[in-house]
Structure formats: structure tokens, C-alpha cells
C-alpha positions in Angstrom: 4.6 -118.3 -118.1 2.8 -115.5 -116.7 1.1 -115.3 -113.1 -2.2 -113.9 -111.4 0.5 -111.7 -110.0 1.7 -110.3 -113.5 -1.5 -109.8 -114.3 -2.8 -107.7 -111.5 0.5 -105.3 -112.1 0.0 -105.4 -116.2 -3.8 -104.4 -115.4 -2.4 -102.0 -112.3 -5.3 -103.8 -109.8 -5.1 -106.1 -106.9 -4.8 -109.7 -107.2 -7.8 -110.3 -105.3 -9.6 -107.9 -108.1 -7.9 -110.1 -111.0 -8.9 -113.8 -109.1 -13.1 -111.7 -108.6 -12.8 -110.9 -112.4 -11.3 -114.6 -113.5 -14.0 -116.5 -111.5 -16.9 -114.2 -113.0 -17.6 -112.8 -109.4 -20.5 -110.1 -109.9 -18.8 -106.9 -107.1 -16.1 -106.5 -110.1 -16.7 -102.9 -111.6 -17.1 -103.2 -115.9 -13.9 -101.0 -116.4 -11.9 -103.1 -113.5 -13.0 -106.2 -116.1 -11.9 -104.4 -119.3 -8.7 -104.1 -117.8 -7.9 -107.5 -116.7 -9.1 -108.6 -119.8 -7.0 -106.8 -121.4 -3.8 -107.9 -119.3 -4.7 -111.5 -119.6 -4.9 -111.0 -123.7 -1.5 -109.0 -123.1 0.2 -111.4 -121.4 -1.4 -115.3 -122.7 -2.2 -115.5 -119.1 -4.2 -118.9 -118.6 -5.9 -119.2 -115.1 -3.9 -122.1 -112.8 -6.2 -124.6 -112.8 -5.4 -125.3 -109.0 -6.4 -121.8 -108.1 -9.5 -121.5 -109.7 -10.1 -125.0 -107.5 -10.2 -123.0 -104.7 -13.8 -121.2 -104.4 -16.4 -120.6 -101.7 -19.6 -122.1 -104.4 -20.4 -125.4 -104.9 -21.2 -127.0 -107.8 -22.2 -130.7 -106.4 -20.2 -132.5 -108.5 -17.1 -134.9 -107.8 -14.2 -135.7 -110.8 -13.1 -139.5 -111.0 -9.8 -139.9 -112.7 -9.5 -144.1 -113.1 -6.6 -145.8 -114.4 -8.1 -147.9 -117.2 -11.9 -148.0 -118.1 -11.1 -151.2 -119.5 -10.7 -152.8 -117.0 -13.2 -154.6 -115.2 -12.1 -153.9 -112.1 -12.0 -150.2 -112.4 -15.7 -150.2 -114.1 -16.9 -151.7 -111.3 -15.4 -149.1 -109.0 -16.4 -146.1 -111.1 -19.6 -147.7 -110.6 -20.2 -147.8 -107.4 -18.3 -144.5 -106.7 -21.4 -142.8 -109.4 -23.8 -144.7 -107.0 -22.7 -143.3 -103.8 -22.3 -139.9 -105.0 -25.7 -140.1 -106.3 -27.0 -140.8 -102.9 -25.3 -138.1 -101.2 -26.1 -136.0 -104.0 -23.5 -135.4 -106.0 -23.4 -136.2 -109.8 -19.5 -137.6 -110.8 -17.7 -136.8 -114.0 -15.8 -139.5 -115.1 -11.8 -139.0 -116.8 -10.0 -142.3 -118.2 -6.3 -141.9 -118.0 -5.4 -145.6 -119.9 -2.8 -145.8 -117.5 -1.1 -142.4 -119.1 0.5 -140.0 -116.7 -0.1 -137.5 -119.2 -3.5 -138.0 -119.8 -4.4 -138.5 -116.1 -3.0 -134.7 -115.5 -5.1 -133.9 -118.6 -8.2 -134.9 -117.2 -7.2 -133.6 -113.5 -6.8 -130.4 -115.1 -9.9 -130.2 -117.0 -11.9 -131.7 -113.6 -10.1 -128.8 -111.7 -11.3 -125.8 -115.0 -15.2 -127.9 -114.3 -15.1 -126.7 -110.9 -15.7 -129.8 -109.3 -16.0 -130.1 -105.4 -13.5 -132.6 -105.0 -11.5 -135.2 -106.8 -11.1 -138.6 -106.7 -7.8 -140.1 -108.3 -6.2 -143.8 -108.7 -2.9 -142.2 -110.4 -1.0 -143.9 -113.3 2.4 -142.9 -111.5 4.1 -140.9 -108.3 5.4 -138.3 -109.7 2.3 -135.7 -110.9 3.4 -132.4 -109.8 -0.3 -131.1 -110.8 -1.8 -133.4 -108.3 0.9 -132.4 -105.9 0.3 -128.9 -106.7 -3.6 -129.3 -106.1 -3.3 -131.0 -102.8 -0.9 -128.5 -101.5 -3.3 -125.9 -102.5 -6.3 -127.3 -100.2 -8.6 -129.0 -103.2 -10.4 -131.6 -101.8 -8.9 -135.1 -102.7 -9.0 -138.7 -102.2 -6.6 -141.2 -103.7 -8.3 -144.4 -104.0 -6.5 -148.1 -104.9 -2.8 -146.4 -105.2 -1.3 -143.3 -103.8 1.2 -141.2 -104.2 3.6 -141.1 -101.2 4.2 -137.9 -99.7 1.0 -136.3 -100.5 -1.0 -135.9 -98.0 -4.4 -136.9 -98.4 -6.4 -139.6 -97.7 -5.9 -142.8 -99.2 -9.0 -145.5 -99.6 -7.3 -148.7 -100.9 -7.7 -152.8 -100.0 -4.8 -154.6 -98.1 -3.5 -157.1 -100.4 -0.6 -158.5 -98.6 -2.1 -161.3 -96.5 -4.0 -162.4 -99.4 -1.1 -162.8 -101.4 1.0 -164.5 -99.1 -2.6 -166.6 -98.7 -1.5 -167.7 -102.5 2.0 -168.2 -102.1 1.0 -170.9 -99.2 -1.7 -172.4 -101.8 1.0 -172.7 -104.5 3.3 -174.3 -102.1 0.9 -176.6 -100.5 0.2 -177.9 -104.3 3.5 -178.6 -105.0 4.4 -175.6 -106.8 8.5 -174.6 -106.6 8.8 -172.5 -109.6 7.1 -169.2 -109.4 7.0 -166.4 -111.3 5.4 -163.3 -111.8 4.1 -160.4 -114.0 4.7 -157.5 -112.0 2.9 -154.0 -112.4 4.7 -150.7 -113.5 7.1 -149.8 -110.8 6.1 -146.6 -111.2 2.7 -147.0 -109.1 2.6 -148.0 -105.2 0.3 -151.2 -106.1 2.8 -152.9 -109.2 5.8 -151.9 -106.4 3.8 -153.6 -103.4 2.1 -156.7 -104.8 6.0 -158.0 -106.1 7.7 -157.5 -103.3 5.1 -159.4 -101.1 5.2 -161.8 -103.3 8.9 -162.0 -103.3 9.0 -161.8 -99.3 6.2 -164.6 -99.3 8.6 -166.8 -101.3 11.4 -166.5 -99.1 9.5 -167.3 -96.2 9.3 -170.9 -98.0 12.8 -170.8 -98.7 12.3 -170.3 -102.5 14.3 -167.2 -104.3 12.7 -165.2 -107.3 15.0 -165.1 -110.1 15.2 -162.1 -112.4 14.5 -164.4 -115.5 10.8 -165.1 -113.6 9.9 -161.7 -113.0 8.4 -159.9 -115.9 7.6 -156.4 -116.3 4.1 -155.6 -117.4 2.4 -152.3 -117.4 -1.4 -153.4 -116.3 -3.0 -154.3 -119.7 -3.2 -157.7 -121.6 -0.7 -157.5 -124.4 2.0 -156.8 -121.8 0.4 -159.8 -119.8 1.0 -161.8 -123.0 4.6 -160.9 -123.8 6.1 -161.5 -120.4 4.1 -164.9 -120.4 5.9 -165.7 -123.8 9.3 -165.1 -122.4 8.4 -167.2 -119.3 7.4 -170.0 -121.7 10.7 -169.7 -123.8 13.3 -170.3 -121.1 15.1 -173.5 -120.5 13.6 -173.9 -117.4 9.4 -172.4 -117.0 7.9 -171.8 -114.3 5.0 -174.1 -112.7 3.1 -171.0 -111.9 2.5 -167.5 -113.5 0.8 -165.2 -111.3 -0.3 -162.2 -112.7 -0.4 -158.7 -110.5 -3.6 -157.9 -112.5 -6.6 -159.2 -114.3 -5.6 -157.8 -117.4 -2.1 -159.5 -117.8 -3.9 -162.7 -116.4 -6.3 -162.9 -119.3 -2.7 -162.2 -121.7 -1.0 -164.6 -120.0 -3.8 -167.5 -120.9 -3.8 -166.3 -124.1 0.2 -166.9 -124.8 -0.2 -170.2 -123.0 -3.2 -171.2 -125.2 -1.2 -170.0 -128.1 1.6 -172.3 -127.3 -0.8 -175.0 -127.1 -0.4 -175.6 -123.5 -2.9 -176.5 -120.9 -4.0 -174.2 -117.5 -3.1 -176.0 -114.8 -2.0 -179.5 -116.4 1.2 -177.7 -118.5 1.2 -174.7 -116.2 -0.8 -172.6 -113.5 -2.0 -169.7 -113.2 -3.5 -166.8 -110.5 -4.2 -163.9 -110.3 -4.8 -160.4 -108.5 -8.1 -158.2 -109.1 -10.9 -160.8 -109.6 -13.5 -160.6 -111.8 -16.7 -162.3 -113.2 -14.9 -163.6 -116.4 -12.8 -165.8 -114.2 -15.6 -168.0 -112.9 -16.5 -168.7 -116.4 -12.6 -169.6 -117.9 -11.5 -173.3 -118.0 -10.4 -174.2 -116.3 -12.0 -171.3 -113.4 -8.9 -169.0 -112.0 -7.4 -168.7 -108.7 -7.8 -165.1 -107.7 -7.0 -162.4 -104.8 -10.4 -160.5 -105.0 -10.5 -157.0 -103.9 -13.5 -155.7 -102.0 -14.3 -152.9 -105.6 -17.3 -151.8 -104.4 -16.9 -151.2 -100.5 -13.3 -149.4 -101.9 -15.6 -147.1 -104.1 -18.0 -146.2 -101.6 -15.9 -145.6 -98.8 -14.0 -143.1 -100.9 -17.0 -141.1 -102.0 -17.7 -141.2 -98.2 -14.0 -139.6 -96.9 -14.3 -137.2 -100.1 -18.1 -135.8 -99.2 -16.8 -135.6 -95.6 -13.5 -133.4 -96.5 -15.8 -131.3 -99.1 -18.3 -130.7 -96.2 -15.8 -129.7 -93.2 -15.7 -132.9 -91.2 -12.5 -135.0 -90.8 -11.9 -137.6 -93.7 -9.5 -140.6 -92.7 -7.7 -143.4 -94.6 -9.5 -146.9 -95.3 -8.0 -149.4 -95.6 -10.3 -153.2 -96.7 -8.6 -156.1 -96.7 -9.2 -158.6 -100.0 -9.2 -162.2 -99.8 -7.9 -164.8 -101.8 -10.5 -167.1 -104.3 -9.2 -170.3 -104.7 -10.6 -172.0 -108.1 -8.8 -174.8 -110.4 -6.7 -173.1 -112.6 -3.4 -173.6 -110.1 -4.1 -177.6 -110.5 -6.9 -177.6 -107.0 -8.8 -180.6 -106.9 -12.1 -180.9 -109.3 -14.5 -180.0 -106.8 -12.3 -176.8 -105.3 -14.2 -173.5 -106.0 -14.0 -171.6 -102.2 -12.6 -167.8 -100.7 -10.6 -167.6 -97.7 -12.1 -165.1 -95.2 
């Protein structure tokens, strides 16, 4: 694949001359143009989308690349990142990856060709070497919700862990023994974190976590539902499904509808990522909920802030746990813990 640097030695110029003439810079001669033109049509040259990142104009606009529009956790956020930008005055354009690596580099590369001022990302997986690429080259970036380890910018996500050991004390106080989960993609620091807190928060009760109740989902519903299926089909269930999303939550109660079955009297379930649907189920389910819109706000905040020369930082909010009746609480239980 040809460079800026084949380029400027096809069209016998300077790479600066080549980058003036690619970003439509106005001290660039006609015939230094003609030429570069030329080389790039030569050549199939397309202009690094990284590169082109880098500029001294603004255009007041910030890319959001979310995970899955769908869900109602991540509409929320996109919400009230759009707000906050409006309010610092910044318009956002908004990229829907549907928890595809390859479409989330799609739409960072197309943010990046926009000329955005910076770029906010909750990436599908760790491994994007366009993202890694981008922040090695200086663009302006925030990772909020997950992360990708290694790269080195600043990372605006809620602290699940004491809420979900919160739930794991619930569960034991009720009775519960048996407790499996549905466990997000490995490939992404929030499915990796949430099931091994949950597996540490067993053991600290003495209970193991077999591989028979640990089901691999992949964020989204019909996963939630197959994995709940399985649970159901073994010997031996679980008392308890919880669900590292609110996606495979609303699966899960529909394979345990399906089966006939009963929420909390035949099994429980709970949940991470509350949402307004879950007040309105029957029966109501138990939930860690994570602080959306503080998360998107502070990250339009530590973005604006790295765009406009000041030091952004890391947030991290914690999220609490929302007990309800769907993990077999008593009628009148509907509370949070701080």
C-alpha cells in the first residue's frame, strides 16, 4: 500500500507539500497540486485516515463510536454525551458498531476522514490496531465504559466490582447456592471483569463456579437466551442466572418463560446495566445500575479538555446495586444500595 512518502517521491515534492495539497491547504502552488494529484492517481494512494486527524483547524465536532444502539443503556449514554457536547459547543456524530470490531474501525475511520476534533469510543474488542494507530498518533480520544489496555488514553468508565459482590451477598443472604452466569465476550475489558468478580465474590462464600454454569454470551438477547436454555437443560440448574448485561437478561426471561417457568419462584434472576424496562417486568428485576449519564458527561468533559490543551484524567463512578423481586426478595422489597 502506498505512503505520503511514495507520493511526495512519485510527485518529486516534499511531504509537507503532499500533506498542504491532501488537506486542501490554500499556500499550495496550482502546478505543485497537479502534480500530487497526479502521483496519488499513479499510485491508488488513499490518505491515512490517522494523519489527516492531525490538523491545526477545528471543526467543533466530536465522533461517538457506541457498542450497540440497541441497547438501552448505550442510548442513554449517547444521549447524554450529544447533551454535554451541545453545551460546550460541540455538535457529536454518532457511529453504531453492533458490537462488530469491523464495523467499529469502519466508523472510526470515517469519524477520523470527517475531521472530527476528537473521538469518543466504547470498543467492541482490544485488539483495533486503527484505534491504536490513532492514539499513537496524538488524536484526541477518550474510551468510555471499556478500554483497551495498553493504550494510553483516558478511560471514563463506572466501578462495578463492589456492586457485584453487593449481589453475590444478596443471593447468598436469600438462600441462593447455585449460581450461574451469562458472561460478556471475553474479548472486551467489561465481559472479562464482571465474571471474574463474580467468580471471586463466590469464593469468598465458599461456593465454586462450575464451567457447566458459566455461559458465553456476546452482549445481545438471543445469546442471553441460548445460554439460559442450556442452563435450564442440565441435571442440576442453577437457583440464579445473572446476566452481565441487560440484553441477555431480557433473553434469559424469555427462555425461562418459554420453558414455562416462573421468575423468582422456579428460578432468579439479576442483572448488570439497569434500565427503565426492569421496573415494569414481573416480577421487577434485581439490577447493578450504572451511573449512564454522569459516565457520558464526564467523558465529553476529559475529551473537550484534551481537544482544548488542558490535562484530561481518568473517571472512574462507582454503580450500585437495585435490589427488586425477581431474585425471590420479599413483596414489599423495591430499594438501591448507596
Amino acid at each position: 500500500m502506498a505512503s505520503i512518502k511514495d507520493v511526495a517521491a512519485e510527485a518529486g515534492l516534499s511531504v509537507a507539500t503532499v500533506s498542504r495539497v491532501l488537506n486542501d491547504h490554500p499556500s499550495v502552488s496550482p502546478e505543485a497540486r497537479t502534480r500530487v494529484l497526479a502521483a496519488v492517481a499513479t499510485l491508488g494512494y488513499r490518505p491515512n485516515a490517522v494523519a489527516r486527524s492531525l490538523r491545526t483547524d477545528t471543526t467543533r465536532t466530536l465522533g461517538l463510536v457506541i457498542s450497540d444502539v440497541l441497547n438501552p443503556y448505550f442510548t442513554e449514554l449517547a444521549r447524554s454525551v450529544e447533551e454535554e457536547a451541545r453545551a460546550l459547543g460541540y455538535s457529536v456524530i454518532i457511529g453504531n458498531a453492533d458490537e462488530r470490531p469491523d464495523l467499529q474501525d469502519h466508523h472510526v475511520r470515517t469519524l477520523l476522514d470527517r475531521r472530527i476534533d476528537g473521538l469518543l469510543v466504547s470498543p467492541t474488542d482490544g485488539g483495533s490496531p486503527l484505534m491504536l494507530d490513532a492514539a499513537r498518533a496524538g488524536t484526541p480520544m477518550v474510551f468510555v465504559d471499556r478500554w483497551i489496555r495498553g493504550v494510553d488514553v483516558p478511560v471514563v468508565r463506572a466501578d462495578g466490582q463492589s456492586a457485584v459482590r453487593d449481589l453475590v451477598a444478596h443471593l447468598y443472604g436469600l438462600g441462593h447456592r447455585r449460581l450461574a452466569i451469562i458472561a460478556g465476550p471475553a474479548a472486551t475489558t467489561t465481559g472479562r471483569e464482571r465474571v471474574d468478580v463474580f467468580r471471586a465474590a463466590l469464593a469468598d462464600y465458599g461456593i465454586p463456579l462450575p464451567d457447566v454454569y458459566t455461559g458465553q454470551g456476546d452482549f445481545q438477547a438471543e445469546s442471553g437466551r441460548r445460554v439460559t436454555e442450556g442452563f435450564l437443560d442440565l441435571p442440576e440448574p442453577p437457583e440464579v442466572v445473572f446476566a452481565a448485561d441487560n440484553l441477555m437478561a431480557l433473553g434469559a426471561l424469555d427462555a425461562i418463560r418459554a420453558r414455562g417457568l416462573r421468575v423468582p419462584d422456579d428460578i432468579a434472576l439479576a442483572a448488570f446495566d439497569d434500565i427503565p424496562w426492569f421496573v415494569h417486568t414481573d416480577p421487577p428485576i434485581t439490577a447493578v445500575a450504572q451511573p449512564t449519564g454522569a459516565l457520558g458527561r464526564a467523558a465529553v468533559r476529559a475529551l473537550v479538555d484534551r481537544i482544548e490543551g488542558r490535562t484530561p484524567r481518568s473517571v472512574t463512578l462507582p454503580a450500585r446495586l437495585v435490589v427488586r423481586r425477581s431474585c425471590g426478595e420479599p413483596p414489599a422489597t423495591n430499594r438501591s444500595k448507596p
